[in-house]
C-alpha positions as CSV (number, residue, x, y, z in Angstrom):
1,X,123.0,132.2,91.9
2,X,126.0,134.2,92.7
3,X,127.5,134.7,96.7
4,X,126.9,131.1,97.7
5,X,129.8,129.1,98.5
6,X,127.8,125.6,98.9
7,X,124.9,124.1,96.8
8,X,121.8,122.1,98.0
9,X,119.8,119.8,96.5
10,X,116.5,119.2,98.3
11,X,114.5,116.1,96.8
12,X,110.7,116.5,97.7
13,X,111.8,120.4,98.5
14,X,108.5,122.1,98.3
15,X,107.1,119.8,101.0
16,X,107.3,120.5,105.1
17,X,110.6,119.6,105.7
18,X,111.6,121.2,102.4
19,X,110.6,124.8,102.5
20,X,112.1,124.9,106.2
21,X,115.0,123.5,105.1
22,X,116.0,125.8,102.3
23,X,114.9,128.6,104.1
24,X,117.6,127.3,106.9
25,X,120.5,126.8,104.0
26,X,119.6,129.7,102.1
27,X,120.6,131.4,105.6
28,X,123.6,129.6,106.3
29,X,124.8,130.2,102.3
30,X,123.8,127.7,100.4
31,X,122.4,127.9,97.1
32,X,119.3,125.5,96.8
33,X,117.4,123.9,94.5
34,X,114.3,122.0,95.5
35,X,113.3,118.8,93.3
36,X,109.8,118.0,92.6
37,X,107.7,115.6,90.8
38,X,106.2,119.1,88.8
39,X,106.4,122.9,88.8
40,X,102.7,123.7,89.9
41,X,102.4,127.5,90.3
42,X,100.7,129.0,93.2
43,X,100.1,132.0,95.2
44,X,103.5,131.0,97.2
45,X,105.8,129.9,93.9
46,X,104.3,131.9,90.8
47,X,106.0,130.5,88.0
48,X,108.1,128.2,89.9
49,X,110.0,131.2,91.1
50,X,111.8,130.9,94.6
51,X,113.4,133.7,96.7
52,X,117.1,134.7,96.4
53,X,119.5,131.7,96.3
54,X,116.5,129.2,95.8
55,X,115.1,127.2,92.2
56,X,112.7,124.8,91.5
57,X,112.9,122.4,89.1
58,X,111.1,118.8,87.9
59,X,112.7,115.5,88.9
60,X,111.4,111.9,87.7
61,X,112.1,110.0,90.8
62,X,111.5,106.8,88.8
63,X,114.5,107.6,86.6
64,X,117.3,106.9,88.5
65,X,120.1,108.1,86.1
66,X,118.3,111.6,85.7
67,X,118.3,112.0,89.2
68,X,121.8,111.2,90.1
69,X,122.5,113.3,87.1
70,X,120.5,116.2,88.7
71,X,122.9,115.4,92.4
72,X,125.7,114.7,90.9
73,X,128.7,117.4,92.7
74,X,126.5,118.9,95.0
75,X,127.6,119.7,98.8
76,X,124.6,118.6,100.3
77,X,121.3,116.3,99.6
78,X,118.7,116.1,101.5
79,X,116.2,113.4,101.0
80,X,113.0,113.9,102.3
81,X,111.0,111.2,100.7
82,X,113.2,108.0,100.3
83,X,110.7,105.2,101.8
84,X,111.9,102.1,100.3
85,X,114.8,100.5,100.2
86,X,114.5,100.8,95.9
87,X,115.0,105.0,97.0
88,X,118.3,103.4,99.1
89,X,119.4,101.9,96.3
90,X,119.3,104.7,94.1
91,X,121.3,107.4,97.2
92,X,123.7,104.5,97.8
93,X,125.0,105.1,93.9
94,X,126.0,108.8,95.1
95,X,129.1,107.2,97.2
96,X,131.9,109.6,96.5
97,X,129.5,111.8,94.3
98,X,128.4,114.5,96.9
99,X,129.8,115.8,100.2
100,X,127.1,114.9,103.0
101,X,123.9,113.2,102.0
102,X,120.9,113.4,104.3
103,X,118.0,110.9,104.6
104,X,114.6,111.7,106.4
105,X,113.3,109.3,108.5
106,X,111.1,107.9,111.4
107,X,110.9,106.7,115.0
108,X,108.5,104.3,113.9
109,X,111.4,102.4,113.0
110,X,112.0,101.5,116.4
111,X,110.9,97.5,117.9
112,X,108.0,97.7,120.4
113,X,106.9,97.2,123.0
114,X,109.6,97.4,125.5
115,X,110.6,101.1,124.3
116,X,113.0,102.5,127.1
117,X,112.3,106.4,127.9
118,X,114.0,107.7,126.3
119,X,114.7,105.5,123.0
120,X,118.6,105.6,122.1
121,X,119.7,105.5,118.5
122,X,121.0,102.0,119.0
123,X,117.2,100.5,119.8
124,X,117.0,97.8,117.6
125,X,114.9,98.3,114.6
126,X,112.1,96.1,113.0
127,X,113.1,93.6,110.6
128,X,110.0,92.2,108.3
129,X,109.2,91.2,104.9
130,X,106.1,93.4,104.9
131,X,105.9,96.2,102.9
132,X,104.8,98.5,106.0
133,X,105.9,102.1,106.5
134,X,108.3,101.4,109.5
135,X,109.4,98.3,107.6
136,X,110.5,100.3,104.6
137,X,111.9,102.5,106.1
138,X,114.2,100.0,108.5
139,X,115.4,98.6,105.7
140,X,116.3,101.1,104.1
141,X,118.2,102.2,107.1
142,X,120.0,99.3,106.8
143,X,120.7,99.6,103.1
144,X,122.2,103.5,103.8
145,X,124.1,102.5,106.5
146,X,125.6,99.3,104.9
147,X,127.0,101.4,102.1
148,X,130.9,101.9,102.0
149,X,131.8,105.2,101.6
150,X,128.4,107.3,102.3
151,X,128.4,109.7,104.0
152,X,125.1,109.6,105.0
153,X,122.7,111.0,108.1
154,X,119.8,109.7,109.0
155,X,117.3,111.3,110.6
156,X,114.5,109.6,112.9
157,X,111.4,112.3,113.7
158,X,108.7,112.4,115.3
159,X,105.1,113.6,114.1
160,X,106.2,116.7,112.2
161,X,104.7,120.3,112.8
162,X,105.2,123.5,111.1
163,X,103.5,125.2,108.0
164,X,102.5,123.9,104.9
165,X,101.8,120.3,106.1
166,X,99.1,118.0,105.9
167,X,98.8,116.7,109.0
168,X,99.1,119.0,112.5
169,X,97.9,116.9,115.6
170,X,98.3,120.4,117.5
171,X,95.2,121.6,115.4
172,X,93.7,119.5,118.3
173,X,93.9,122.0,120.7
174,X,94.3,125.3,118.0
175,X,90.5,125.2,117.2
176,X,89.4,124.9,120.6
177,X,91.2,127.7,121.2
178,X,89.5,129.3,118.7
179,X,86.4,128.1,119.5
180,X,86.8,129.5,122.8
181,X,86.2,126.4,124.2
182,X,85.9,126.3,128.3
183,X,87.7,122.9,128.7
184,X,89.0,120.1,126.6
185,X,89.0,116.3,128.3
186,X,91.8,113.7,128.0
187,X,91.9,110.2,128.1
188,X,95.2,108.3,130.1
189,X,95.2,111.1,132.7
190,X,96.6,113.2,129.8
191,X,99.9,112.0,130.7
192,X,100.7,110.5,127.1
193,X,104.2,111.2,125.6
194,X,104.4,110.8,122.1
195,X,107.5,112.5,120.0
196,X,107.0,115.8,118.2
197,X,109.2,117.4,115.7
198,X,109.3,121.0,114.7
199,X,110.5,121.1,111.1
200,X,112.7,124.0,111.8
201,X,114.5,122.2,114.4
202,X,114.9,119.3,111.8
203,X,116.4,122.0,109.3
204,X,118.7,123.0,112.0
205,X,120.2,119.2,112.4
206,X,120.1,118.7,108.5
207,X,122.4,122.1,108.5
208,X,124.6,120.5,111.2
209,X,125.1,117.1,109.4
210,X,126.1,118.7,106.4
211,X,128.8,120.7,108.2
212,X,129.9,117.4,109.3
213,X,129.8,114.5,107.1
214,X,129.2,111.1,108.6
215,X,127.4,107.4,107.9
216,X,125.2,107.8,111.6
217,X,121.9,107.9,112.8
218,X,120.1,110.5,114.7
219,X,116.9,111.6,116.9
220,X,115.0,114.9,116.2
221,X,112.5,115.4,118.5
222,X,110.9,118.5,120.8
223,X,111.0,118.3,124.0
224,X,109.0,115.4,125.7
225,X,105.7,117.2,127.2
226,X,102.6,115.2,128.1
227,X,100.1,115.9,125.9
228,X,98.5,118.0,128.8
229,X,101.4,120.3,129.2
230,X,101.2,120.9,124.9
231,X,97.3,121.8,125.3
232,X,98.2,124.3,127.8
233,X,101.6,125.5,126.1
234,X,98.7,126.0,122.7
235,X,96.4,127.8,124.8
236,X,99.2,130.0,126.6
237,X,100.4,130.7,123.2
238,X,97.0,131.6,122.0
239,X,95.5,133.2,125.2
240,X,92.7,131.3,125.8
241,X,92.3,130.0,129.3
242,X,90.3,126.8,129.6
243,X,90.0,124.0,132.1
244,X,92.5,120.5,131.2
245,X,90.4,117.7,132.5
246,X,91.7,114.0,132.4
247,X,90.7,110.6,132.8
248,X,92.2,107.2,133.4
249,X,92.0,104.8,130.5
250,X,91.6,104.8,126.6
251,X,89.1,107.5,124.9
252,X,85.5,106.5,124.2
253,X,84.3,105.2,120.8
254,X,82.4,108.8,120.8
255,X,86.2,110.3,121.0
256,X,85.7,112.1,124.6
257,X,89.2,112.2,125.6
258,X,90.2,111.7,122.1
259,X,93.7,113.3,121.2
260,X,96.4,112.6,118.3
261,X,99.1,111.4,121.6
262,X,96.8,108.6,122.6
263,X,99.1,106.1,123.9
264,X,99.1,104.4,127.4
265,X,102.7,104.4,127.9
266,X,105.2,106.9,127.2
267,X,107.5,107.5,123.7
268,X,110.3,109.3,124.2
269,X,113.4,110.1,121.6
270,X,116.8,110.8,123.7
271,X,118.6,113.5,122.0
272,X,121.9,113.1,123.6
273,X,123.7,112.2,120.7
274,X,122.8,115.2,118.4
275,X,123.8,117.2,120.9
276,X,126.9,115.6,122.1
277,X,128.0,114.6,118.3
278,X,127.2,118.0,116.8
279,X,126.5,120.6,119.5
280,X,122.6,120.6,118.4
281,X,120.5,123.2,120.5
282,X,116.5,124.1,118.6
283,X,116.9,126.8,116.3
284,X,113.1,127.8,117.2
285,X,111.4,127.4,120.8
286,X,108.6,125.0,121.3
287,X,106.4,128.1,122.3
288,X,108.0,130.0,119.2
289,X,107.4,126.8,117.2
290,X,103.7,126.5,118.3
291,X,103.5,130.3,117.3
292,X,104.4,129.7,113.7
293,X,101.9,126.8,114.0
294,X,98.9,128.4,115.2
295,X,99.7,131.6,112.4
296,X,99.8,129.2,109.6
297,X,97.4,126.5,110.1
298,X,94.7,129.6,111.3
299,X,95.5,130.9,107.8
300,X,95.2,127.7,106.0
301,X,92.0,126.8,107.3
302,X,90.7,130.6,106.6
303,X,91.6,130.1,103.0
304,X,90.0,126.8,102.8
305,X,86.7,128.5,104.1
306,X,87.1,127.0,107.1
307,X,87.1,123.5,106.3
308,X,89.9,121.9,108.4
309,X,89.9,118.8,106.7
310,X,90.4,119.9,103.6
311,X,93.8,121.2,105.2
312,X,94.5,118.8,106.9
313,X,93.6,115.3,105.2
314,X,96.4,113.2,107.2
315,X,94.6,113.8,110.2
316,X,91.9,111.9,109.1
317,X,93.4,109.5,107.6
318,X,94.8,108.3,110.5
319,X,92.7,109.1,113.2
320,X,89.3,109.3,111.0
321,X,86.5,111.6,111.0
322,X,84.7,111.7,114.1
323,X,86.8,111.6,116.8
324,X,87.7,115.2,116.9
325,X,86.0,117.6,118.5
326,X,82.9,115.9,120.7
327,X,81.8,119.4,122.3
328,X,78.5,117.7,123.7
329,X,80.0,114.6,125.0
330,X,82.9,117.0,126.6
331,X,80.4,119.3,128.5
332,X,78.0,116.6,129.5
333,X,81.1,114.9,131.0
334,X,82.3,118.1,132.7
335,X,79.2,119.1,134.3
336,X,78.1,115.3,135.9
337,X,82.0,114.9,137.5
């Protein structure tokens, strides 16, 4: 991989945040390589073959000296699925090994309720013996960040969006679009706030850190809409026109006013410090973001003959089954108001 000055290592690289992010180094000059539990050819990586400046190969998470074998020198790793603070204990060996080291992780880390608008880096974080998501990842957090010479980023999203995931809460207003549906009705006066991330925009701060090597912690989040204003961003995008009708209070058990920002009181991440610390500014749009959204996820579901959840399993894991798209309950509703 001659004509790159830098190397990459990505582990959990063919993922969201992975394929966005090598696509953003391979830009900047970095030669990547993306580390996976196994090669699995497909229409997108025949052979395991990757374009210019990009490789693939198999990584046993589980062994810890193979993997810090595989990092060992490199200018950059990015970590996109260290959940526990086991995976902290295995980056915290690479002290002195690598030049920046990068660590994916979550908002949910941060205590509630009480959440100020916006939510500061320096929010205190949850501390439990549970074995939780958010508690996992807190501590581990704290394991990173207790390390003496790390140089280690951490990154708190929001709910991710961009291709090739498996989970897209925009998808909530996407097929309506394509349906051509006439309205679409909210719960909580559609005001909700809950953090988005583009995973372009997270490339763009994991390209910033590693320009910059540093033990901190930082928020990468889009720009906080209401969940009305993303319905009618998706529809601008898409050019559908439809009606945005809200109510106050919680959706119904039959999921009219149902959508994937269903909270009562706003979440908001304050970006001030990636853009005073680093000079952060998006790399993509949130319209431009959405666009890449919409083109993907409207391919996706096309190659899955139209079976959505099949595309998109996360969704129903959290959020289950039947809650999506109530059409009847949605036109009875608009037509007694």
């Amino acid at each position: 991989m001659t004509g790159h000055d830098r190397n990459a290592f990505i582990i959990g690289g063919t993922g969201q945040i992975g394929r966005a992010t090598a696509a953003r180094l391979t830009a900047a000059g970095y030669a990547v390589t993306l580390g996976h539990r196994r090669l699995r050819p497909g229409p997108e990586q025949p052979d395991g073959v990757q374009p210019d400046g990009v490789r693939s190969v198999q990584v046993d998470r589980a062994d810890t000296e193979a993997l810090l074998k595989a990092l060992d020198g490199h200018d950059l790793v990015v970590d996109t699925v260290a959940f526990t603070p086991y995976h902290g204990a295995q980056l915290a060996r690479l002290a002195g090994r690598v030049g920046s080291l990068v660590v994916i992780s979550t908002g949910a880390v941060y205590q509630a309720p009480g959440l100020p608008v916006p939510i500061p880096e320096t929010w205190p974080t949850v501390e439990r013996d549970t074995h939780d998501y958010p508690a996992g990842k807190a501590a581990l957090e704290r394991l990173l960040l207790a390390t003496p010479g790390l140089p280690v980023s951490i990154l708190r999203t929001g709910v991710l969006h961009g291709p090739h995931g498996r989970s897209l809460d925009h998808w909530s207003f996407i097929k309506r679009a394509l349906d051509r549906r006439p309205h679409v009705v909210l719960a909580h006066d559609g005001r909700s706030r809950f953090p988005t991330s583009a995973v372009a925009n997270v490339a763009e701060l994991i390209r910033l850190c590693a320009r910059d090597p540093a033990a901190r912690v930082l928020n990468i989040a889009d720009d906080p809409l209401t969940v009305a204003e993303i319905g009618a961003r998706v529809f601008a995008v898409m050019g559908h026109e439809a009606e945005i009708v809200t109510f106050a209070g919680p959706s119904r058990p039959d999921g009219l006013g149902f959508h994937p920002w269903n909270v009562p009181e706003p979440i908001v991440f304050s970006m001030d410090k990636a853009r005073a610390e680093l000079g952060y500014r998006d790399a993509v749009s949130y319209d431009d973001a959405l666009r890449q959204d919409v083109d993907w996820a409207v391919a996706a579901v096309a190659g899955a003959g139209g079976d959505w959840q099949a595309v998109f399993p996360d969704l129903i894991v959290r959020h289950g089954p039947d809650v999506w798209f109530p059409y009847a309950a949605e036109d009875a509703y608009v037509a007694t108001r």
